[in-house]
N, C-alpha and C positions, 0 to 999 in steps of 0.2 A: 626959680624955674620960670622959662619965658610963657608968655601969657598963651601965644601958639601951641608949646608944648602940653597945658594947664588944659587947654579946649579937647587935647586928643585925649582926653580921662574923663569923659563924660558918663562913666559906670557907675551906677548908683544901685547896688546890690538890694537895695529894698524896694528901689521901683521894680528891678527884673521879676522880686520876686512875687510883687504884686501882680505882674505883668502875668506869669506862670500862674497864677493863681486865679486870674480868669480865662485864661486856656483849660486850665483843670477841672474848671464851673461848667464852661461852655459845652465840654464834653461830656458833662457828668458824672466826672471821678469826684473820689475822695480829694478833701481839700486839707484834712486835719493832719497831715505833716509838716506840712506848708505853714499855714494859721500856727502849730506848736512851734514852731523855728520863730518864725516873727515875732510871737509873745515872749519865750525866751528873753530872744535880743533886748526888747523894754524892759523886761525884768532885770539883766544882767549890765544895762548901759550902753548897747551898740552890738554890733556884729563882730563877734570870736574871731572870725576868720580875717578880718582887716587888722583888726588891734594884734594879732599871732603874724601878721606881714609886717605889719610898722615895729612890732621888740626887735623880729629877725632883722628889720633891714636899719635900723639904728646900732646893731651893736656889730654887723657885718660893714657899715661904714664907717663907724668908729674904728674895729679893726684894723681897716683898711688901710686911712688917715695916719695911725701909728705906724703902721707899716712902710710909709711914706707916700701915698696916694695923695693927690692936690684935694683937698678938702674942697675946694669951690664947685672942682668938677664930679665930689660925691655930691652934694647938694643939689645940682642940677637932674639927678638920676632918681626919678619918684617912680613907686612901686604899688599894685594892687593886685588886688585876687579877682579873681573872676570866675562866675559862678559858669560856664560851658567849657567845652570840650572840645575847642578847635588848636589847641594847643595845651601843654603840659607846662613848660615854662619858656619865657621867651623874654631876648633882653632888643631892644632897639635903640639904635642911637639916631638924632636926627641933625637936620643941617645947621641950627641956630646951638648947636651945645648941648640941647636938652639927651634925654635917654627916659626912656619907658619902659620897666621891669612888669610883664604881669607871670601868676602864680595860679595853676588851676586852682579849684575846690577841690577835684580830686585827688590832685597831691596831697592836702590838708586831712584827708579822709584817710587815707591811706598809710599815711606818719602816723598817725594816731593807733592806726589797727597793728602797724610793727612792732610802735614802741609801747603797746601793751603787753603783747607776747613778749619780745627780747626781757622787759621788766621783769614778768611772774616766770618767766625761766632763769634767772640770775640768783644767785644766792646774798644772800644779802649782812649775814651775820658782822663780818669784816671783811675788810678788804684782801688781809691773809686768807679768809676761807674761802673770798669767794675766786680767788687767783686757785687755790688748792683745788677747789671742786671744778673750773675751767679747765686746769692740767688731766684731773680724770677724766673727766667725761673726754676731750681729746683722746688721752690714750685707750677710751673705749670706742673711740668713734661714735660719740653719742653728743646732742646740742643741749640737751638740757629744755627744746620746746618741746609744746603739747603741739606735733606734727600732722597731726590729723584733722585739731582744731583749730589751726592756722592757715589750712589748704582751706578747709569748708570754708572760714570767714573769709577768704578774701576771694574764694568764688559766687560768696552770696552779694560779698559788695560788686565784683564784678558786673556778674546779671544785673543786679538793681541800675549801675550806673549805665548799661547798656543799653537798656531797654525803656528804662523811667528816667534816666538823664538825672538825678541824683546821688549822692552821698547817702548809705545806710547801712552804719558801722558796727558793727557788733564788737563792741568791747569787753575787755575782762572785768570783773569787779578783784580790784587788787587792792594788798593791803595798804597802810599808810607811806613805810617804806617802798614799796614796788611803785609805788602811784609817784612819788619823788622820783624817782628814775626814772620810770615811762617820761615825764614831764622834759628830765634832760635830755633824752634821749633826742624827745620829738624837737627840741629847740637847738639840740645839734646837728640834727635832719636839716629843718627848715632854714638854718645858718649856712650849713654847705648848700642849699639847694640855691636862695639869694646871693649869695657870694658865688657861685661858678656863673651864672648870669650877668652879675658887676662885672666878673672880669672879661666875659666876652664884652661888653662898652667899654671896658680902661683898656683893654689891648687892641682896642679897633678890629674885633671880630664881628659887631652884627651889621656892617653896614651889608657885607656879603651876602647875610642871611635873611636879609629882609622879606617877606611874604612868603618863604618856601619851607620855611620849617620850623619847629621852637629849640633848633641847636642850628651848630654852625655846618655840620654834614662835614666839615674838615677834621679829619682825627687829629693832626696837630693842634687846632683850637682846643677841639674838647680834652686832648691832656693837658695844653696849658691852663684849660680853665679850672680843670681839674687840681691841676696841682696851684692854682692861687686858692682856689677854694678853700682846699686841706688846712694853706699855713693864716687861711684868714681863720677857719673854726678853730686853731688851733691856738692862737694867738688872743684871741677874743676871750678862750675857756683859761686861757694862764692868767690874763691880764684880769677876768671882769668874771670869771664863773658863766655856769653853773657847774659844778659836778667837776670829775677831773678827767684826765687827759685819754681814758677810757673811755669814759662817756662820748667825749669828745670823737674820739676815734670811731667808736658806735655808731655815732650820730652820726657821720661822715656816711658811715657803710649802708646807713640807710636810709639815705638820700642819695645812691646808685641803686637802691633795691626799687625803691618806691617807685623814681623814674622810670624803669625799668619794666614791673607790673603796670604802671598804666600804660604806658607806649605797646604791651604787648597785648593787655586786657581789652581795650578800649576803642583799639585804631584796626581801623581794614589797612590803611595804608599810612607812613609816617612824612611820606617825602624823604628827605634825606636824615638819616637816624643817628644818633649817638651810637659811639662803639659797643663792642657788646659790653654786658655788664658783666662779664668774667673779666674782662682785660683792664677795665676801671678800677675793677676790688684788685686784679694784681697790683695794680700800679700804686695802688692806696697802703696795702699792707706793706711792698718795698718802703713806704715813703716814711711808716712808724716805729718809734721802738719797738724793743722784740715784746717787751711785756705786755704792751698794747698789739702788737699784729698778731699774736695767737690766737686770742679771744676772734678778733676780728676776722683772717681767714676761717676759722672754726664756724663760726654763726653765718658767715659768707658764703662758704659754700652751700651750706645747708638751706640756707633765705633762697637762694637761686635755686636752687632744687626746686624746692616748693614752690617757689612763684613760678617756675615755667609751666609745672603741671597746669598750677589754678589759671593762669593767665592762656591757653590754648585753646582755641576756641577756633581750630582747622579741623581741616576734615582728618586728621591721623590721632586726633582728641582721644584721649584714656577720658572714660566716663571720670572725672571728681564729683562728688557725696558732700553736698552744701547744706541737708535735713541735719548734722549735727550742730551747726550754728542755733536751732531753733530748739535746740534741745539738752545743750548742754549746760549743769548747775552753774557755771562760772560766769556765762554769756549777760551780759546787762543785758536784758530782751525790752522790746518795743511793743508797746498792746497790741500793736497793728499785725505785728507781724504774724500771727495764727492767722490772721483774716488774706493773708498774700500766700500761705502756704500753698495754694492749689494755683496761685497763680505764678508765683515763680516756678514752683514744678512744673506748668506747661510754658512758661518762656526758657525753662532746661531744655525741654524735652524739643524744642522747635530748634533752638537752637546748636542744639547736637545733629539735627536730618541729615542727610545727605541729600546733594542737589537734586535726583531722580525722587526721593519724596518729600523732597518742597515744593519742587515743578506738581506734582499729582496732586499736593495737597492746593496749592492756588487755582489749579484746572476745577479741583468739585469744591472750593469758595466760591471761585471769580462766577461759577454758572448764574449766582443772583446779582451780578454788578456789569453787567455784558461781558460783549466778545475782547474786551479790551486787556483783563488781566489775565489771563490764561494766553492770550497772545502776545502777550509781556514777557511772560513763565517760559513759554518755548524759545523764545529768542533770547534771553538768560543762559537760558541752559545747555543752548547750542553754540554761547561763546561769544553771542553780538549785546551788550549790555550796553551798548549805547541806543539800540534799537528797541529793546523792552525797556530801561528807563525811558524815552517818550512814547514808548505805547501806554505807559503807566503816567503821564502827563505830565511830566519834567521839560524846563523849559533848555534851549543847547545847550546856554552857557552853564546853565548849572550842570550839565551831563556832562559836559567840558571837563568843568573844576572834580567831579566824582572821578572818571574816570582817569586824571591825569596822576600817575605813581609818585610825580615830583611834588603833587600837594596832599598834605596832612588830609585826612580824611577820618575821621573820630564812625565808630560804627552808632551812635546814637543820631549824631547830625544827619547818615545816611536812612536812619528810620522816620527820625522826622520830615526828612523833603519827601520821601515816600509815601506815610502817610495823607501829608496834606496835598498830596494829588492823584492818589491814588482812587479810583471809579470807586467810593463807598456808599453812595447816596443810599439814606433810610438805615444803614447800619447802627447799630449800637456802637457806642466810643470802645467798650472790649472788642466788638466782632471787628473795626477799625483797625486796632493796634494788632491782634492778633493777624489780619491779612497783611499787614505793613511789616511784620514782623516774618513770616513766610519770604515775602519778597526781599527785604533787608537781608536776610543770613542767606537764603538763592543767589543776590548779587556780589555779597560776601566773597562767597565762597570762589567763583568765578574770576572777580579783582586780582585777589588773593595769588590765585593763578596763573592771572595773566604776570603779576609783579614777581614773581618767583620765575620765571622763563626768561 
């Protein structure tokens, strides 16, 4: 890789997270998630989520390579995670040969929470039982997950990454078998997620897409990437393992789910988006054997079920019930998380308002921070949010980039530029977030609107 392309990957995930860490100080939040993740890492040898990018994109370029791909030009395509939320995954190629693959965290968060569910719903005994009880449960029209505690978890991870700009997974506690499969699952995930990325730079799809979106926004891209993805996860799991051609197939479908939940959970606005994820899983189950595409449309439709509820966060929102995350026997629970229960119940609860009481509620905050945010609030709510974000002290161009529907706009990035201009002076770091967060789901909601018309 050229030395130009070597300089545009100056992410060092442990300075950011040092960097977050006296953000968190300065405010006078808790620090001891942050401090736990970093100790980990030295315990363990490094950071999970880079070494879980470098297996997928070794054995997604290996694939590839066999497949007949020029090996010099997979060599040149280096890939990393990244710990924000301005993009989901994104491939770049540039003008000296090189290519830049990055990979959010919250895809990484998110594999992990499916392929714990899909695992402890699987039957595991053999492979004849577990085909036998997949044919049942189809002819009952039933999945086989705990449906209720898959919505709550990934509305709890939702909120969290919303609001806190964090990863906070509630996973299952599975047994030793289940835990093997979850594993393949997530590493057939993260293989189609790497490999549909490779193939937009091998087929000359991202010079198009450069700065406007983490896809190419052409639906012919995204099928062809789609379907090189399929035959690289599919070709990788015959040739090199893990699991078999099921897994394999799994692992595909949830790497369309995941994608999917964050772009819908996460973003006010995507820019230009991947197809829907019903029209990806058709095209995925066309592409597999039958004994593999049952399981797969079966767990498919049903994943897209549930992720649309948990991931909706418009104003036509069905209340979803996140308190069983925090209370169910199965859940690996966090100590922290009793001490957040009052607080993500009121970042639920704000973020469910509707616009007329988010404007009321910033009108009787803003009275102790002047005449500035309540006069934010009205011009919000009357459909000029270019004019309440600089009443609210946003500088153009950033009101520019918010408001423009052609650029990715992550709903945490839009909390944070809020916050740190928002008239708080003498505030507490909660009465901060909390008013930042009033204004955040207000502008939301509006955006939202204007991109729908």
């Amino acid at each position: 890789m050229s030395a130009a392309a070597i300089a545009r990957l100056p992410y060092d995930r442990r300075q950011v997270m040092a960097e977050y860490l006296d953000v968190l100080r300065s405010r006078g939040e808790d620090t001891q998630l942050v401090e736990s993740a970093l100790a980990a890492w030295d315990e363990h040898g490094g950071d999970p989520i880079d070494e879980n990018c470098r297996f997928a994109a070794q054995a997604v370029a290996g694939a590839l390579a066999e497949l007949g791909f020029d090996r010099a030009v997979l060599d040149r395509i280096e890939i990393c995670a990244v710990a924000r939320q301005a993009i989901s995954a994104a491939g770049q190629a540039y003008g000296d040969g090189s290519a830049l693959i990055r990979i959010s965290d919250a895809l990484f968060a998110f594999a992990h929470l499916y392929s714990s569910h899909l695992a402890y719903a699987r039957v595991k005994e053999s492979t004849l039982a577990s085909l036998r009880a997949v044919f049942r449960r189809h002819m009952r029209d039933e999945s086989g997950l705990d449906e209720v505690l898959l919505t709550a978890s990934l509305r709890f991870s939702a909120l969290h990454q919303r609001v806190l700009g964090g990863a906070m997974t509630p996973l299952l506690a599975l047994g030793e078998p289940q835990q093997i499969d979850a594993d393949w699952y997530l590493t057939h995930c993260m293989r189609f997620v790497v490999a549909h990325e490779y193939g937009h730079v091998l087929l000359g799809h991202s010079a198009a897409a450069a700065g406007v979106s983490s896809c190419s926004g052409d639906p012919r891209w995204e099928t062809e990437a789609d379907e090189l993805a399929l035959r690289t996860v599919v070709h990788a799991q015959r040739g090199h393992g893990p699991g078999t051609a099921l897994h394999a197939g799994l692992g595909a479908l949830l790497a369309v789910v995941v994608v999917h939940f964050a772009e819908r959970a996460l973003y006010v606005h995507r820019g230009s988006t991947h197809p829907p994820a019903a029209e990806r899983q058709e095209r995925l189950v066309r592409s597999l054997p039958p004994h593999v595409a049952l399981p797969v449309r079966q767990y498919g439709d049903t994943l897209l079920a549930l992720t649309d509820r948990a991931a909706d966060f418009t104003l036509r929102a069905v209340a979803v019930p996140w308190q069983p995350v925090l209370e169910h026997p199965r859940v690996l629970r966090h100590a922290l998380w009793d001490d957040y229960r009052d607080d993500i119940t009121r970042y639920a609860e704000i973020q469910s308002g509707a616009p007329d009481r988010l404007a009321s509620a910033l009108r009787a905050l803003g009275t102790r921070h002047g005449t500035a945010v309540p006069a934010g609030a009205e011009a919000v709510l009357s459909g000029r949010p270019r004019s309440g974000l600089r009443l609210w002290g946003l500088a153009d161009r950033r009101i520019e980039e918010i408001t423009d529907p052609a650029l990715p706009l992550s709903f945490w990035a839009l909390l944070e530029d809020i916050r740190e201009s928002l008239p708080a002076v003498g505030s507490a770091p909660a009465e901060q977030l909390e008013l930042a967060l009033y204004a955040a789901t207000l502008t939301q909601h509006v955006l939202m609107k204007e991109t729908r018309r």
